[in-house]
N, C-alpha and C positions, 0 to 999 in steps of 0.2 A: 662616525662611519665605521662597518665592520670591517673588519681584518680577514681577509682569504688567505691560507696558508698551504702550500702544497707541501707535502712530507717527504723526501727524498729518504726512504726507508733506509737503504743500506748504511747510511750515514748515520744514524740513531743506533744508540747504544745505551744501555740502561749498565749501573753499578751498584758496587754489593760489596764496597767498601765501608772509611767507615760512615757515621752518622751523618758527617757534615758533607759526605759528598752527594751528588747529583743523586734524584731515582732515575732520572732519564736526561741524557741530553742526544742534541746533534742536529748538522745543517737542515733549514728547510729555506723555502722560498716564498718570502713572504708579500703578498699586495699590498703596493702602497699607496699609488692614486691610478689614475690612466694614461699618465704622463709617461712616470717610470714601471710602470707595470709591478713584476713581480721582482723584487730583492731578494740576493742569498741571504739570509742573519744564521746565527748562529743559539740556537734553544734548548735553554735549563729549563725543567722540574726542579724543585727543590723546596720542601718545605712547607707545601703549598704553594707554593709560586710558581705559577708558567712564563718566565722573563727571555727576551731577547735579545741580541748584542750584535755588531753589525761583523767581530771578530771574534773564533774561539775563544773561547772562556778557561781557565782552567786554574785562574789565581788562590786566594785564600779568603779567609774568611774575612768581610766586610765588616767596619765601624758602626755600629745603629747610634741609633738615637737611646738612652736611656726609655722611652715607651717602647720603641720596637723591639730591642733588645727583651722588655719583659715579655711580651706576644711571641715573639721567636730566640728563643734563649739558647739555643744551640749555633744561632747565626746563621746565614746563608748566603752563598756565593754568587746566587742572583740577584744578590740586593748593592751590587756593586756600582757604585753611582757615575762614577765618570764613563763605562762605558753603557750600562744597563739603558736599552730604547724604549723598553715597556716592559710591562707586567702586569699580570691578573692572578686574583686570589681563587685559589680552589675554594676558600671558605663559602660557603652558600652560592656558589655556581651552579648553574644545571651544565649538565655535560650529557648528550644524546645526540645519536646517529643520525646523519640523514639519508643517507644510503649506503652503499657496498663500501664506498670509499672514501664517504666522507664526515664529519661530526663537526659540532657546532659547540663552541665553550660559553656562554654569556652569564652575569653576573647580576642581570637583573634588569637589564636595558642600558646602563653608561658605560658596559665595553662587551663585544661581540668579536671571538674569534672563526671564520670558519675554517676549515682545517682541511684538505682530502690530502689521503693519503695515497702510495704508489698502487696496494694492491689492498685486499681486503682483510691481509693477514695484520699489514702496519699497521692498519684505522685501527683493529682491536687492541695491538698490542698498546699503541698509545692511548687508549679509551677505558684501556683495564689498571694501566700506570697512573692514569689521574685521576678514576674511580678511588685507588686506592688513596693516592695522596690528598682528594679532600676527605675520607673518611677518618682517615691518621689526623688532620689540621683542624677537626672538629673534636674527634675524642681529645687534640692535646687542649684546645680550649677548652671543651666542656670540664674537664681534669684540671686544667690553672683555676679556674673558678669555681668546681666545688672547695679547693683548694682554700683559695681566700674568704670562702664564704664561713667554710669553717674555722678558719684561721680568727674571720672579724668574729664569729659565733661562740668562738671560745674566749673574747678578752671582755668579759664581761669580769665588773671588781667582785663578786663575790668566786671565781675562780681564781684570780689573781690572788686571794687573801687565801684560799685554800694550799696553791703552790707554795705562797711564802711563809704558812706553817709549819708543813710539809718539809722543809728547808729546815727552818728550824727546830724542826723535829730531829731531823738527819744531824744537824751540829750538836745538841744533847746529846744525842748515842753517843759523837765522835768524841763528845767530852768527857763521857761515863768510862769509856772505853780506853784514853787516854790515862783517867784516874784508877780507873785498876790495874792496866799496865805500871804505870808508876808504882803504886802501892806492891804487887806481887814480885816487879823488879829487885825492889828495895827488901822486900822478903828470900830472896832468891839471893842477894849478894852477904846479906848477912849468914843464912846455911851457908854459901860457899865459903866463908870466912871461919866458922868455925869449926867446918869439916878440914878446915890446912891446921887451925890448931888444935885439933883432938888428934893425939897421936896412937891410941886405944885403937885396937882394932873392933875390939864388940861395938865401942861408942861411935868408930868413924860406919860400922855397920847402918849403926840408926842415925844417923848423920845423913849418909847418904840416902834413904829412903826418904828422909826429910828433903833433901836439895831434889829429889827425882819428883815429888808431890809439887812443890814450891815451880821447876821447871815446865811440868803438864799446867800447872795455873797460868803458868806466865804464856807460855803458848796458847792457853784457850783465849785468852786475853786479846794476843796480837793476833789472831785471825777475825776472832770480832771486829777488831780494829781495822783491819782489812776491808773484812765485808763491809762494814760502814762506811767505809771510803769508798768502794767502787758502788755503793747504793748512793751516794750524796754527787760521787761524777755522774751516774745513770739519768737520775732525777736531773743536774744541772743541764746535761746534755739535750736529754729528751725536750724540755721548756726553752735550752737558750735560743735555737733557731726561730722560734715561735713568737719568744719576746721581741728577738732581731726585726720580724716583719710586723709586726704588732705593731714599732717604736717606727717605723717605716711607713705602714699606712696612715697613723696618728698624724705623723708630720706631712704627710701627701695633703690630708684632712685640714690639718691649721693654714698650709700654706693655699688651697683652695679657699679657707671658707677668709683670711688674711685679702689676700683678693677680690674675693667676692665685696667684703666689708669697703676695701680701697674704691672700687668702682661704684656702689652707694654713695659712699661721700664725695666722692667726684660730682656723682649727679644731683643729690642735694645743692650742693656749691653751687651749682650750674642755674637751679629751679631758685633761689634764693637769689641769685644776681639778677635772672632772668624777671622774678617779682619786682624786685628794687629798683630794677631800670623800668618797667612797666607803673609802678606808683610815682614816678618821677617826672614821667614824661606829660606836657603841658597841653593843655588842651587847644592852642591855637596852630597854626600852619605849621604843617610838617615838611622839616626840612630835607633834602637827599640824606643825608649822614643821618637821620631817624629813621628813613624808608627804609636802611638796611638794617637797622637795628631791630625792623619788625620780624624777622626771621627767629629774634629768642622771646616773641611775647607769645602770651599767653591768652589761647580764643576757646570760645566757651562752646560749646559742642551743641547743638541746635536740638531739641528734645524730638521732632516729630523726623526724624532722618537728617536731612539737609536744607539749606536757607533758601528761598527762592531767589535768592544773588546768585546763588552757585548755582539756582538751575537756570536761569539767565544767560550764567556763560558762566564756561570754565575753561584751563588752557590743558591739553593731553600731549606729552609727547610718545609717539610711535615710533620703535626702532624700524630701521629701514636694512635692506641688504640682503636679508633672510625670511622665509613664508613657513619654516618649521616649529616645531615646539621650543620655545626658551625658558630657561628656569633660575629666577635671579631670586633664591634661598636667601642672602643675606641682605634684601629688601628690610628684613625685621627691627624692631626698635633697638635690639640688642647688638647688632652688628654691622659693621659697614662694608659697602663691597667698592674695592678701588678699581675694578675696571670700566672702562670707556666703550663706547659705544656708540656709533653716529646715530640718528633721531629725527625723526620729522614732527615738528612743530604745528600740533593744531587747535587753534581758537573757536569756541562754539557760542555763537547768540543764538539765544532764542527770541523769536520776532513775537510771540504773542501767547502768553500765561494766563490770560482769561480761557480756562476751559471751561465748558459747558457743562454746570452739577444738576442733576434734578433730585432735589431736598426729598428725603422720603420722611412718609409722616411718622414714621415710631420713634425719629432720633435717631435711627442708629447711622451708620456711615454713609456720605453721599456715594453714588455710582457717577462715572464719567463717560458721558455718552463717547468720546473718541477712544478712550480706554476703557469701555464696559467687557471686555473680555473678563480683564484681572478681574472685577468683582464680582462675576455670574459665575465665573470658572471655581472660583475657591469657595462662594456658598455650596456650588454642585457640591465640590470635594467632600465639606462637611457634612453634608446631609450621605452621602456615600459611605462616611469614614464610621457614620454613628448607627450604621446597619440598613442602610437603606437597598440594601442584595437583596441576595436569596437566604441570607442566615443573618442574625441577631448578632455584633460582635461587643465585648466589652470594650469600656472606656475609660477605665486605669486599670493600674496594676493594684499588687498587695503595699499599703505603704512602708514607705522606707525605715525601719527601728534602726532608734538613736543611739548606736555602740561608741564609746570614746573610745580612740585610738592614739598612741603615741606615734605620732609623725617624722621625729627628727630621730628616733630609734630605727626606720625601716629606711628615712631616704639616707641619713650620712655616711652608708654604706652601698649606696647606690651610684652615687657622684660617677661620671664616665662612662656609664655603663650603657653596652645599647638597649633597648628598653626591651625588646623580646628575650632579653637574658636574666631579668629580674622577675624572680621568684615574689608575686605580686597577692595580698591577702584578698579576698574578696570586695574588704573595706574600702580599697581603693574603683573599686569596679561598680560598674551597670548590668542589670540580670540582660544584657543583651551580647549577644556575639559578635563580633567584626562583621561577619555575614549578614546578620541581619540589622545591623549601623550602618553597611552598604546601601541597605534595599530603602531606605530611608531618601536617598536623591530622587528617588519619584515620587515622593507625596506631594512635590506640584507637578505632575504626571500631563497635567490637563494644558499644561506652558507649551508641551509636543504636541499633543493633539492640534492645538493653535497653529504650531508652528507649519502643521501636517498640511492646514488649507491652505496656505499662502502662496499664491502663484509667482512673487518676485521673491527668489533667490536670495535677497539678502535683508529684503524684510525677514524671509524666513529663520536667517541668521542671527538677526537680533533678536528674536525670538529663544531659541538654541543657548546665545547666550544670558538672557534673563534666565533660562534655566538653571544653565549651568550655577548660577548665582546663588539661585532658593537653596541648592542640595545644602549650604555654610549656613543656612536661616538657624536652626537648632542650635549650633556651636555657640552660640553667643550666651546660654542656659546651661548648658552641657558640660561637665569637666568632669564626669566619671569615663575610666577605663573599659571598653568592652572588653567580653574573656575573647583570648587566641584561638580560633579556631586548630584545634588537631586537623592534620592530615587527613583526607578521605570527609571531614565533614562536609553535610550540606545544608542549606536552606532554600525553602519553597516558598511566595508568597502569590494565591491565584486571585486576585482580586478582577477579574475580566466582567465579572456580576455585575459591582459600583464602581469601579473607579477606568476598567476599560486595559489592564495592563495585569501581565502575570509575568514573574521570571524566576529563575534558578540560581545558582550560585552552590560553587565548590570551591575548598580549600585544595589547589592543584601542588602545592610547592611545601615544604618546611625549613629547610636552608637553600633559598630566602625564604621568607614567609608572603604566599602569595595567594590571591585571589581572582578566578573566573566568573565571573558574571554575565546572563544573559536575562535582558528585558523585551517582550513586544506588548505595543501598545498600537492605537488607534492608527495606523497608516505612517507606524514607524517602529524600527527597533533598535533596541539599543544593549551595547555590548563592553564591557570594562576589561581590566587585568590589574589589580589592584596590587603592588607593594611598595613599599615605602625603607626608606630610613629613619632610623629614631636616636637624637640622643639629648641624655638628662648634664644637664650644665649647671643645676645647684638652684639658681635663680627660676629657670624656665626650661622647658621639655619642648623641643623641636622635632616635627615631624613633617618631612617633605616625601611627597608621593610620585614615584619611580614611573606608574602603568598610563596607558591612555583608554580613554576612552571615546565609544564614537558612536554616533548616531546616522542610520540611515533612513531616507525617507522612502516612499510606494513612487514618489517621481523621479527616483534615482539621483537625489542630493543626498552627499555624503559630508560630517565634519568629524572632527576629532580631537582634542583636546589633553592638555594635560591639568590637575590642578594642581592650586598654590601650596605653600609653605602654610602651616599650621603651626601656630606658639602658645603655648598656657604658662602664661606668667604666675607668679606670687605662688611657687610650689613649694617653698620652706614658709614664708611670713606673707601673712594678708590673706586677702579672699582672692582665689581663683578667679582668672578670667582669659578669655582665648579671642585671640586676633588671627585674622587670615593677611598674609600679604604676599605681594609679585608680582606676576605680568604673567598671564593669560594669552595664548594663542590658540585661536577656533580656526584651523584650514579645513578650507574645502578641498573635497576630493570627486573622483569620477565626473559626474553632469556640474557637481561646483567646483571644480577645478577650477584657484587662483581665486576665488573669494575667501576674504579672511575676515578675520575680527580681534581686533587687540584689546583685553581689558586689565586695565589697570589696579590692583585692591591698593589701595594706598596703607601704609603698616601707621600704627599708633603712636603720635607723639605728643608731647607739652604742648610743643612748640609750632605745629602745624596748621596751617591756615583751614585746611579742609575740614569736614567733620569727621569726628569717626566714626570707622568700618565701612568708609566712603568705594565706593565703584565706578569708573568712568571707564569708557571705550568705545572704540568707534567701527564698524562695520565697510572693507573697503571691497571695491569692483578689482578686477581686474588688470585694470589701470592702474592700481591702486587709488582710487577718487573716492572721497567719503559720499557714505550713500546715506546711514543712520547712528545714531547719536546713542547711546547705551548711560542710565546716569540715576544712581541711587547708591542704598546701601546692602550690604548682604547679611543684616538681620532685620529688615523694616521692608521696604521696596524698590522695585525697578521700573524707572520709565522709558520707552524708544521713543527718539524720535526722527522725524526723517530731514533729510540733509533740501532745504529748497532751493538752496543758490549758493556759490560761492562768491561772497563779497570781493575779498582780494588775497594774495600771498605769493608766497615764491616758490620755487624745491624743497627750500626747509621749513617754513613758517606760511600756514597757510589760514584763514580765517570762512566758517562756512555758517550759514544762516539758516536754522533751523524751523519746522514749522512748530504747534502746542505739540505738549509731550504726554503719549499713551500709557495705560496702564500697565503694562507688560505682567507684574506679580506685586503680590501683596502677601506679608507674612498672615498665616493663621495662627492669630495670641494664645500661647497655652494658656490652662486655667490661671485662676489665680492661688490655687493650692497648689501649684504642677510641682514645685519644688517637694512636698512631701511624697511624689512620685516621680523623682527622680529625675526630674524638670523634664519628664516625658509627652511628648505631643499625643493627639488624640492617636497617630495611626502607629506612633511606638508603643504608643501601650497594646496594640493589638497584636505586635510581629511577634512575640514569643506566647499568643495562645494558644492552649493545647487544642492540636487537630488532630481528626484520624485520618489514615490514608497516605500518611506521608513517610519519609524514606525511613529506614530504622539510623541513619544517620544523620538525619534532621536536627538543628541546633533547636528546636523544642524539645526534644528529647534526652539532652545533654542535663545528667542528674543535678552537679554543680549549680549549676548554672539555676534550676528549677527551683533548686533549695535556698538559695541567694532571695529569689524572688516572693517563696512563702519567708523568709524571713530566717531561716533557721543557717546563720552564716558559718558557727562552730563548724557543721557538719559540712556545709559546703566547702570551707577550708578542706576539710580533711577528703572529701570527696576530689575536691580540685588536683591535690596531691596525689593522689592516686590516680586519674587520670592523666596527668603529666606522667608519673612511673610508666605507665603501660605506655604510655605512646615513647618513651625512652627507650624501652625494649625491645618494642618492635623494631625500632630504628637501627639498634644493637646488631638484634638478627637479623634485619637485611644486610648489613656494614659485614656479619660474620658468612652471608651466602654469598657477597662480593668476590670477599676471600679466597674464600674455598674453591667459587668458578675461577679465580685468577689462578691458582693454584695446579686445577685440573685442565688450566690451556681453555677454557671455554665460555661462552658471553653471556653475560648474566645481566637479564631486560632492564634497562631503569624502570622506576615507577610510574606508571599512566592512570591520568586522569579518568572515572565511570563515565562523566557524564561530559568532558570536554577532551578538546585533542589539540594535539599541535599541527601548527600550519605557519606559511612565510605573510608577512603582511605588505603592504606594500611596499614599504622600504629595504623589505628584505630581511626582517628583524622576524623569529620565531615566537608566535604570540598562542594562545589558548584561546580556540572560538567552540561552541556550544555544537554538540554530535546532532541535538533535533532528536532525540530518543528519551527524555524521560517523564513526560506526560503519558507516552505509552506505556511506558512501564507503570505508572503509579494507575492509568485505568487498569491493567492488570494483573497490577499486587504484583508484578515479579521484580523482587529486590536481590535474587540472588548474585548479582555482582558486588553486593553491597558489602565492606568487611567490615569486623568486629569492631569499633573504636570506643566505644562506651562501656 
């Protein structure tokens, strides 16, 4: 839920004391549901932190955590726990005005402040104080992590062997230096010994110019002696803090990969018991006390998708209580999630799996007359995909050259990191951009078109969601990196010729890193906001997607969706491989209001009864009464089918009988080479070919990225570097016009999107939808909005 906050200006006061105090604090009144309305709390800045308190604040500095502490190492007073009610980080928040009086803080969709102020003066003054405190909370990040980057860049052993030369270099002089002091000493005590017994004045004459020679040595001596010593403190000094965190990250590193290794053998243990009791167990009548033991054996994973047991019946449960998006992230094989949940319990027969094939005579695969969609629909595709337009398009790329790379050199310095903050070679990457891996969820484009006919509402739904399904078809091939879209980037894809859908897409955001997208197709359109969280855990790279996306139909059905959790196992040892898991919610909106669809990705186990990459979900009315059955996998196929009767069940546990199950989609197999192109499908090999006509910020145009794909990676390293530089820059110089406007009392615009704008969505949540202006523009060539980022 968002947070409305009224600003009681007089009560704000900003400080210019020292470091650790507030940049702003003081009362405001904050919303809290419709009960209590609005609460006085009491509001720190600090830090990057906008936190709350329900009494003035004005204690000392809080205890962190050893990780928080390194992240905020000066400490902060809003991070006070017993009384602190919330807090949001400036770090990659948008922060922009909604009117005279009022702004909006959000963080990327899982927390939303809105704010109005008393008059027009307070909204700036607090708008120019948090401009400023996230731009400070990113340079101190960006600064700890060049920091360690160089820090791990320099503990390489042939630096290490150079430092401790260098040392002992320094302790030879100190010895030399020692040895001539001693030696001229002992020349110096014997003149003064017999300059006291020469009683001769001529001789005590030459005596003494002797003691006077003898003293200038001895003094050249002891300032050598000197210098050598404050050169051998310099040198220790300048290295010891260095070795300090060197011997710190080392042991961050053992005690990680220490860990890592304990949870292996754990699982081993596990897969080793779990065979043992499976070779053991007897082939006659299974007893209760075996039935439970079947939860650690071991099922073999059905080659053509799923068994026709499983498509016979299977059992779904359905959270109940809530019709919004849920996002249960630690669904994954890696992790477990201990919260509860109440659940509607539902059992699916199928009354009859003789569908009707008619044999074609070449071999190749039957068609299903009840599901002749899926197979007409995705021949169309191919014959579209392989130029069947108005233009001829290729059908790979340039293939992939075989560079070895050392792996455990780039990631063991990665461990923790969020993944848009690693400085990534191209080795790790695909010649495609984020933008255009986006535009990739319509190459079964033709699942909407389908969906676009259908007169019932929630056939249409399970339609919607066999889509949503196909967009994870690729992932199953797929484990390279796309490059990050720079700021201001875009990508164009017009395929209205063959395939019947064209759309855009802009890089709107860079802390966070985010993406707008706009599709229309055949009697629907379709619109995203794409960002995510990412983090590398040594084992596996997890990425869960922040944005929703939504589809509207010509008869005014509207759904919306968010998708799953995304995991690529075996990132240090073994061969790559990517799993989707979670729970899926498709609400309807406007004319489908209260129609939903639950779908289930089940995550990859040993020990799992299902197959893997399995999908199951069900489609419910209003009522919530299952109408259609959703049931496949998300690299193979999907079949709906429809709900005929409800046998029996209760509120919680219900059992419903279905009719034969339709085609809904069916994967298009890449080649059998695809892997020497980058396990690229036919219509990814077309989204980065060069076009004319399109924006000068087009992710075809993007030189990196181009050179990646002719093959010439050296350069494209060095290209990629340089582009990162520039877009560092520019971000510099706007951080330093922030400034300057705060300085001179005056408001300095956030950045706006060319081709998209902000707008409220339905929940009241500030989302990016598409202006409808640049197909105009590309018919005529005027790109002058377009800035420099290449």
């Amino acid at each position: 839920m968002s947070d409305v906050v009224s600003v009681k200006g007089q009560n704000a006061s900003s400080s210019l004391g020292g470091q650790n105090d507030p940049d702003m604090k003081g009362w405001l009144f904050k919303w809290t549901n419709y009960l209590k309305g609005y609460q006085r709390r009491w509001f720190v800045l600090q830090n990057g932190l906008l936190s709350y308190y329900r009494a003035e604040h004005n204690g000392g500095v809080s205890t962190l955590s050893i990780r928080r502490r390194r992240k905020f190492r000066n400490g902060n007073q809003a991070e006070m726990t017993h009384t602190c009610r919330g807090s949001i980080s400036l770090h990659g928040a948008l922060i922009y005005p909604v009117d005279a009086c009022t702004f909006v803080i959000s963080n990327g969709g899982t927390q939303t402040f809105h704010i109005r102020a008393a008059s027009e003066v307070e909204r700036q003054c607090w708008v120019t104080a948090l401009e400023l405190a996230k731009a400070k909370a990113i340079r101190n990040m960006e600064s700890e992590e060049d920091e360690e980057e160089q820090d791990a860049a320099s503990g390489s052993p042939e630096e290490w062997s150079s430092i401790v030369r260098e040392l002992q270099s320094r302790l030879e002089d100190l010895q030399t230096c020692s040895d001539l002091i001693g030696k001229h000493g002992a020349a110096l005590q014997r003149a003064l010994g017999e300059l006291e017994m020469n009683v001769d004045q001529e001789s005590a004459q030459g005596k003494s110019k002797a003691v006077s020679e003898r003293a200038t040595l001895f003094r050249i001596a002891s300032n050598a002696m000197i210098n050598a010593c404050s050169e051998y403190l310099s040198t220790a000094q300048t290295h010891g803090h260095k070795w300090t965190r060197l011997l710190q990250h080392e042991r961050e590193q053992r005690q990680r990969l220490q860990e890592m290794v304990e949870t292996l053998a754990q699982q081993h243990s596990k897969l080793e018991q779990a065979a043992a009791a499976n070779a053991k167990r007897p082939n006659g009548p299974v007893s209760a006390s075996e039935e439970e033991e079947d939860e650690n054996e071991f099922y073999d994973a059905v080659a053509d998708g799923y068994s026709s047991t499983e498509q016979q019946q299977f059992t779904l449960n359905i959270p109940t209580g809530a019709s919004g998006h849920r996002r249960h992230s630690s669904d994954s094989s890696s992790e477990t999630d201990d919260t509860t949940q109440e659940t509607h319990q539902v059992v699916v027969r199928t009354s009859n799996l003789h569908e009707k094939r008619v044999a074609s005579g070449d071999g190749k695969e039957d068609k299903f007359e009840d599901g002749e969609f899926g197979e007409v629909a995705a021949s169309t595709s191919r014959v579209g995909l392989r130029g069947g337009g108005a233009r001829s398009r290729r059908t790979t790329v340039p293939e992939k050259p075989n560079y070895p790379l050392n792996l455990w050199s780039i990631v063991k310095n990665c461990i923790g990191k969020d993944l848009s903050k690693i400085p990534m070679p191209v080795n790790f990457s695909e010649p495609l951009s984020m933008l255009q891996r986006l535009a990739e969820d319509f190459e079964y484009a033709d699942i909407l078109d389908k969906a676009a006919t259908c007169t019932d509402v929630c056939e249409q739904l399970a339609y919607v969601a066999a889509f949503t399904i196909s967009s994870y078809s690729t992932t199953s091939s797929r484990t390279g990196k796309p490059f990050n879209p720079l700021l201001g980037e875009t990508f164009e894809f017009d395929r209205s010729d063959d395939l019947g859908w064209k759309l855009v897409s802009e890089q709107v955001s860079h802390h966070p890193p985010m993406v707008a997208q706009h599709c229309e197709g055949r009697g629907w359109i379709c619109w995203q906001e794409f960002t995510m969280t990412s983090k590398f855990r040594g084992k596996y790279l997890q990425v869960v997607p922040l944005g929703t996306a939504t589809v509207e139909f010509a008869n005014g059905n509207k759904f919306s969706w968010r998708k799953v959790t995304t995991t690529v196992h075996n990132i240090i040892v073994g061969k790559l491989w990517v799993d989707q898991h979670g729970d899926m919610d498709i609400v309807g909106k406007d004319a489908a209001e209260g129609i939903t669809c639950h779908l289930k990705y089940v995550p990859y186990s040993y020990f799992s009864k299902d197959s893997q990459r399995r999908v199951k979900g069900a489609v419910m009315d209003t009522s919530d009464t299952v109408k259609w059955i959703i049931n496949g996998t998300w690299d193979d196929r999907v079949d709906v089918s429809q709900v005929t009767k409800p046998v029996s069940g209760s509120n919680n546990n219900s059992v419903y009988e279905t009719g034969a199950p339709a085609l809904a989609w069916k994967r298009n197999m890449p080649d059998k080479e695809a892997e020497k192109y980058y396990g690229f499908t036919l219509l990814a090999s077309q989204l980065n070919e060069p076009e004319d006509g399109v924006a000068p910020t087009d992710s075809r145009l993007r030189p990196d990225q181009r050179l990646m794909e002719n093959g010439e990676w050296d350069d494209a390293n060095k290209e990629k570097l340089r582009l990162e530089e520039k877009q560092r820059a520019a971000r510099r110089r706007r951080e330093a016009e922030v400034e300057k406007a705060a300085i001179d009392g005056e408001a300095y615009p956030p950045y706006e999107p060319i081709w998209f704008k902000q707008v409220k969505d339905d929940n009241d949540s500030i989302v990016h939808v598409y202006k409808g202006n640049y197909w105009t523009a590309k018919k005529n060539q005027d790109w002058a909005n377009c800035p420099d980022i290449f």
